[in-house]
N, C-alpha and C positions, 0 to 999 in steps of 0.2 A: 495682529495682536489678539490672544484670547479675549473674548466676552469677560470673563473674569476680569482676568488685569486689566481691562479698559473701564468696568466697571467701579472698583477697586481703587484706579486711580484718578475718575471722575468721581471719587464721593473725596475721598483727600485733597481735589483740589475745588472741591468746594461746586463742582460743578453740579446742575441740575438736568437728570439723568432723563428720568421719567415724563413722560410731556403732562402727564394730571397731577402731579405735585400740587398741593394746593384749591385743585377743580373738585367744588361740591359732587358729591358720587351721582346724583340726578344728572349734574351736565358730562359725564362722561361716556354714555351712550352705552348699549345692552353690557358690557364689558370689557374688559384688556383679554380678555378670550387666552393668553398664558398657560403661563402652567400655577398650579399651586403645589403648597407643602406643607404638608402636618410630620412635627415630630414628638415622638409618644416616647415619652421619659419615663423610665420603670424608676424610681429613684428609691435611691438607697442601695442598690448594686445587686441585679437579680443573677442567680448562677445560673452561667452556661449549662452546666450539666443537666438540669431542669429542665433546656429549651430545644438549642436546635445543635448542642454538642454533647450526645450523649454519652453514657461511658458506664459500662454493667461490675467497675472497680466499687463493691461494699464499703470500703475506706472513703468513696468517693461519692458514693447514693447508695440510699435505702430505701429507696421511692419504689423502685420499677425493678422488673428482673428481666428484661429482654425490651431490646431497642425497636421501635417501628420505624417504620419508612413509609411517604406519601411521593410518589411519583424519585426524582435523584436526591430527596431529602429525607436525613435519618433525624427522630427527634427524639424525646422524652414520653411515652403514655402515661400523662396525667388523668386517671380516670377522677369525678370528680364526684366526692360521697361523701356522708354526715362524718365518715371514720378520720377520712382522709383531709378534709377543711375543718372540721369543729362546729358549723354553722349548721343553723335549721336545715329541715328538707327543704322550705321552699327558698330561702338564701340559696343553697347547693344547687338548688334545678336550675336556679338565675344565673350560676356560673357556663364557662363555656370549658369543655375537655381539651387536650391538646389536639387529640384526634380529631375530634370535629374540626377544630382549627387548621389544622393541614391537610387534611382531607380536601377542607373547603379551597385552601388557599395555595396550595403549596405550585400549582401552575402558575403561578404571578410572583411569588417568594424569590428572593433571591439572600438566603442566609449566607454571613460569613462569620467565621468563627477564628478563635485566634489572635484577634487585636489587641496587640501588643501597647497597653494603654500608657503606662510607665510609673504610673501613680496611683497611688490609693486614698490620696485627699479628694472627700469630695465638691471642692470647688472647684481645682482644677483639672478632675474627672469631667467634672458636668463642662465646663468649659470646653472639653475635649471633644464629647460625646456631640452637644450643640456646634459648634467651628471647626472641630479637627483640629486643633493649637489647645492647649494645657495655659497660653497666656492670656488674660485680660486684654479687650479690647481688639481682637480677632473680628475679621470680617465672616458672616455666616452665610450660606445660602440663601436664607431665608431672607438676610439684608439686603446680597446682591438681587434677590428676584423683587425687592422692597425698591431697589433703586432703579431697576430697569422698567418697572411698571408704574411708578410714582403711588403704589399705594402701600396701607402703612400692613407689617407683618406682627401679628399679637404676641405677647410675650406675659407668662404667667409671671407667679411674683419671683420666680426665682430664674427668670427668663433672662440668657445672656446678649448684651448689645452693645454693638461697640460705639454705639450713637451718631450714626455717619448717616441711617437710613431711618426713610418715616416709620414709626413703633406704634404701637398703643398696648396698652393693657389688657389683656383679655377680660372682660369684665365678671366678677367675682360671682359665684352662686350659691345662693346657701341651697343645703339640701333639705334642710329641717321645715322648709315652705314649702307649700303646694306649689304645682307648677308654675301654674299660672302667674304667681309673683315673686319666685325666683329666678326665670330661665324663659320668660318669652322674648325668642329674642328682638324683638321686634322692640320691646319694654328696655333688654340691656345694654340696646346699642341705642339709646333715645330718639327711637321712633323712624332711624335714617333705612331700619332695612324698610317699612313702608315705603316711606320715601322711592325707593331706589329700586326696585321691584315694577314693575308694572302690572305682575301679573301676579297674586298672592301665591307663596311658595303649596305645597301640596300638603295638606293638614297631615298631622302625624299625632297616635297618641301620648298623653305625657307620660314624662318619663318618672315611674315613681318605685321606688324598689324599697325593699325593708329595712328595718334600722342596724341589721348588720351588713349593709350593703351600701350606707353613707357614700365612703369614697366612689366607688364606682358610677354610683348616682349623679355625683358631683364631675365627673369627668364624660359622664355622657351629655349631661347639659350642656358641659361647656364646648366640649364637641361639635353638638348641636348647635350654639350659638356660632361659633366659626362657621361651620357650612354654611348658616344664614347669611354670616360676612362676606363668605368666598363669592354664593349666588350675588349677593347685593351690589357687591361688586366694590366692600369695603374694605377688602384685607385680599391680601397675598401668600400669606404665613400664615402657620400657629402653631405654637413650644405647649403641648398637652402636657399634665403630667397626672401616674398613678403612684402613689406611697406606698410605704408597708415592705421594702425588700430589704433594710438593713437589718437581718436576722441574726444578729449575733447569740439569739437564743431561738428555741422552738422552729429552726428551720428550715425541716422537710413542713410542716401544715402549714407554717406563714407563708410559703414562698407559694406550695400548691394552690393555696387561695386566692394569693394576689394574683398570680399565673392564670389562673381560671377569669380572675377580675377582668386581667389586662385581655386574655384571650376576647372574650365578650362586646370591651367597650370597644377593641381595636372591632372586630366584627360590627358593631354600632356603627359605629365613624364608615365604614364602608358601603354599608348599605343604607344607610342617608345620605352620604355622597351620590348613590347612583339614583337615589329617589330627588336627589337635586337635581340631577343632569352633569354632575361634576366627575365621575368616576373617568372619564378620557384626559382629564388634565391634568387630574392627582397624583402627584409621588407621594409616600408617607416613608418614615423611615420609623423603626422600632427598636429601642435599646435601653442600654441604661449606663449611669457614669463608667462604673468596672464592674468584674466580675465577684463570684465570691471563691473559694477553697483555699487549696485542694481536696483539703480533709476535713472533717467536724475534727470540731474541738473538745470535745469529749466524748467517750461509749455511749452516755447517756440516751433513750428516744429524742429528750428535749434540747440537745446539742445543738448549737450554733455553727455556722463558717464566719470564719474574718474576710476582712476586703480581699480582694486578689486583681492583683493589675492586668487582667488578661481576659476577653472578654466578646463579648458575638455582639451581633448586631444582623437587624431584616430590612430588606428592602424589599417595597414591592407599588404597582402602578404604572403610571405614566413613564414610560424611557427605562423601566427596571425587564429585563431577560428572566422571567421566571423559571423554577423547578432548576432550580442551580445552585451550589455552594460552594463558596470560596474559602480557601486557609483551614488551619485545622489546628489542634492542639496535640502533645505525647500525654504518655501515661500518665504526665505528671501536672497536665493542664498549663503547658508553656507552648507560648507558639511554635509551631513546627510547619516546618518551609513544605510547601505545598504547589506541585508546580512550578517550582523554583523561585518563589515567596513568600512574604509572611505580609501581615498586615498592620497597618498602625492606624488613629482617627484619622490621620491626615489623608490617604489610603480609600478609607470609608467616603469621606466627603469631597473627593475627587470625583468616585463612583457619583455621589449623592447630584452630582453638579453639572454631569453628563447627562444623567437624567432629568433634570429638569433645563436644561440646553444651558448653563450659562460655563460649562468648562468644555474644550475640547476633545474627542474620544482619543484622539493620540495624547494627551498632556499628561 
């Protein structure tokens, strides 16, 4: 029987999975050593074409006039400038470029493009996006590695669970506080990563960015505070998310910006993983509910895109084959068989399940 389905059918039948289900994190010894998983939620439905499904169609971007490549991956050159974000110089220098971004990463990437989402509601996008199922109450990776390790997987507020696996809350951050009292995480896990640590994590500076830089601020904290969890050895999971990509107005500079954000904190989250010592066990996956196009909605500079059910997604990490990409879109940003398929969530989080061992590479 796959891992999966045994999994799956010992949380439905009530069965207890995990042997520390319940064992305070102090008596479970240096770790469950596993894998972990962060999934980084663009929300609001960031465009493909922006990312890692380029496309030099004017009706389609006004961003860029020629496509880059980092190693078998073509992206978007998001350069990142006061013209181009709207934001301070020093907001803008805090942003990250695409190019830096793939440059950096693109040997560990493994983009697919073309996921045929089927919706454009965002509940049942984000449901997709999180489980690969469009329905309520879908089993997630994040459960099944919740269930086979008996510990609990965080979940923001808009965090989907089917309630079969130990959860907790990721614990909330304001950004508007000095560090020190909104994000130590030692402070917003009540004191258990003490606890649970032996040895104090490796100091890091706080994280404090300008006031056009809130969200991102607020996502690297909380970031932060996960990895704390992952080392402490109190979580298994965690559902991140950045705002700001339903652009139905101003586009091309909201989208660039948040793109620059997300570039950044995803950068964040990886190089605090490996200053934890966690970078061998991490899968992260990156995306967001759907896509947006195919076309602005009007001539205007300030022109918006509406939702569009078809959409990319990045893998990379622990069990992910980088400098590869799967599926692809036509002219007209509809999935187009690639290989002699196409892709859908379900698809995605097959991939997503292989790499962190709990689905079978043949399944």
């Amino acid at each position: 029987m796959q891992r999966r389905k045994f999994l799956k059918l010992a949380a439905l039948s009530g069965l207890a999975v995990g042997s520390t289900v319940g064992t305070p994190a102090h008596a479970r010894g240096p770790g469950h050593g596993g894998p972990l998983l962060v999934l980084v939620h663009a929300t609001g439905g960031w465009d493909p074409r922006l990312v890692c499904d380029p496309v030099l169609d004017p009706a389609q971007n006004r961003v860029y006039t020629k496509i880059a490549t980092a190693g078998a991956i073509s992206y978007a050159p998001l350069p990142m400038t006061r013209r181009t974000t709207g934001l301070g110089a020093a907001s803008t220098n805090a942003l990250m470029g695409s190019t830096e971004f793939f440059d950096k990463y693109a040997t560990r990437l493994h983009c697919i493009n073309g996921i045929d989402i089927g919706t454009v509601h965002h509940d049942e996008a984000t449901s997709s996006l999180l489980t690969g199922q469009p329905a309520e109450g879908a089993l997630s990776i994040a459960e099944l590695l919740a269930l086979d390790s008996g510990l609990p997987h965080l979940a923001s507020h808009r965090g989907v669970t089917s309630g079969v696996a130990p959860s907790a809350t990721l614990p909330s951050v304001d950004p508007h506080q000095p560090f020190e009292r909104s994000c130590d995480p030692d402070a917003c896990l009540g004191g258990r990563v003490r606890d649970a640590l032996p040895v104090p994590s490796s100091p890091a500076p706080p994280i404090e960015l300008g006031d056009e830089l809130q969200d991102l601020q607020r996502f690297m904290r909380q970031a932060d505070v996960a990895l704390a969890a992952f080392e402490a050895n109190l979580a298994v999971a965690v559902h991140l998310e950045l705002g700001g990509f339903d652009t139905h107005g101003s586009h091309d500079r909201e989208q660039v910006t948040q793109l620059g954000k997300l570039f950044r904190g995803v950068d964040f989250l990886m190089t605090t993983a490996e200053r934890r010592g966690l970078t061998d066990r991490l899968t992260v996956m990156i995306g967001s509910e759907f896509g947006r196009g195919p076309y602005y909605d009007a001539p205007q500079p300030f022109a918006g895109k509406e939702h569009w059910p078809v959409g990319s997604a990045m893998l990379m990490g622990r069990g992910v084959v980088g400098n590869r990409v799967s599926g692809a879109t036509d002219a007209q940003q509809r999935p187009y068989p690639l290989s002699g398929r196409t892709w859908t969530p379900a698809d995605v989080h097959r991939e997503l399940g292989v790499a962190c061992g709990v689905e079978s590479p043949s399944a």
